[in-house]
N, C-alpha and C positions, 0 to 999 in steps of 0.2 A: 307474725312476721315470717316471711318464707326466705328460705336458707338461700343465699345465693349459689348460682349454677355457671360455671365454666361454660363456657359455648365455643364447642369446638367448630372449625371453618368447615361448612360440605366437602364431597368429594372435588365437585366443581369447583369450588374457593382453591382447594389443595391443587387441581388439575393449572390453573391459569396462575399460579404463584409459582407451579413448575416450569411450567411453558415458561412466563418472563424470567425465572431464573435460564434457563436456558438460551432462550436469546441474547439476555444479558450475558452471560460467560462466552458464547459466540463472539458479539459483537467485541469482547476485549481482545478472546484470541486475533481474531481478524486486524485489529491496531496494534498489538504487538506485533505479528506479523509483519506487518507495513513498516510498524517502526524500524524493527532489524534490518529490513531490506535496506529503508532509506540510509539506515546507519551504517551497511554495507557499502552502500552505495557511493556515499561521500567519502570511506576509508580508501576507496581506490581513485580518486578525481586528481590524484596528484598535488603540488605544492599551491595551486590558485584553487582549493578544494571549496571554499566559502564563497566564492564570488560564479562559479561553475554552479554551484549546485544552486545559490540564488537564480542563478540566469536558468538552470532546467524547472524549477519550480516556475517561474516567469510564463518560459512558454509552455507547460503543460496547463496554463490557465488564464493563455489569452485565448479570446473566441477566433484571431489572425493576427500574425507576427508579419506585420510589410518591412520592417526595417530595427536592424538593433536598436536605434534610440526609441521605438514604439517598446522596444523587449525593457530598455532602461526607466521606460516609464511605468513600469510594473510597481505595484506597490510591495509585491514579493523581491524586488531586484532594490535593496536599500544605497546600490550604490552609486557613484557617477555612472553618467553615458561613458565615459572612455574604461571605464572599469570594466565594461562589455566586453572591447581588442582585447584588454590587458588581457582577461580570462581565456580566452579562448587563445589569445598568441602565446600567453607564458603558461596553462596547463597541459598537461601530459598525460589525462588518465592511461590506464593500466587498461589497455582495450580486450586483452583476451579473458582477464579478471573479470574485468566488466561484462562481456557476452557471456563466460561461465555463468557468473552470478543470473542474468538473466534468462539463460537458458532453464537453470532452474528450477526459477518460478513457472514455467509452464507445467499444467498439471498432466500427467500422465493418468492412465486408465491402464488397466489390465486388460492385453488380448483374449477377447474371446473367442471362445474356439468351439463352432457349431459342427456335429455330425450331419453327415446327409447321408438318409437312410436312401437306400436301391433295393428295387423288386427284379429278380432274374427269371 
């Protein structure tokens, strides 16, 4: 009878278990990310913050918004069509919080700074 033997995974095997680990931790960073944002986002919508943020979900994922009852008919917007006004006439967001927060998220790069060589 021959002794049983451990088989270890190739390097290939170990290379492509890293890669999808890696992807994988990417891809959570990148949803936690979003999540924070969104949860930023709604902390500054002001008092009608649930029925605002349903209506920005609405339109960030209709393909055209012709009319708020087309926005009420979102299956993201769970609320009445008149919940649409109410939202928009009784919230307050915090506009400069809000453009901060978004400012933000743009990514920034580091200037680079090229020499230009001269012959005299």
């Amino acid at each position: 009878m021959l002794p049983e033997r451990q088989l270890e995974p190739s390097s290939s095997c170990r290379m492509v278990n890293d890669e999808q680990t890696k992807q994988s931790s990417l891809t959570t960073m990148i949803f936690d990310k979003l999540q924070q944002f969104r949860q930023a986002v709604y902390n500054r919508l002001g008092k009608t913050k649930d029925a605002v943020f349903e209506l920005m979900d609405a339109v960030l994922v209709s393909p055209s918004v012709s009319s708020f009852v087309s926005l009420s008919l979102s299956p993201l917007f769970r609320r009445q069509w008149p919940s649409v006004y109410a939202a928009l006439e009784d919230g307050r967001p915090l506009r400069s919080k809000l453009m901060r927060l978004y400012l933000e998220q743009i990514p920034t790069r580091p200037v680079r700074k090229f020499g230009v060589l001269t012959q005299s």
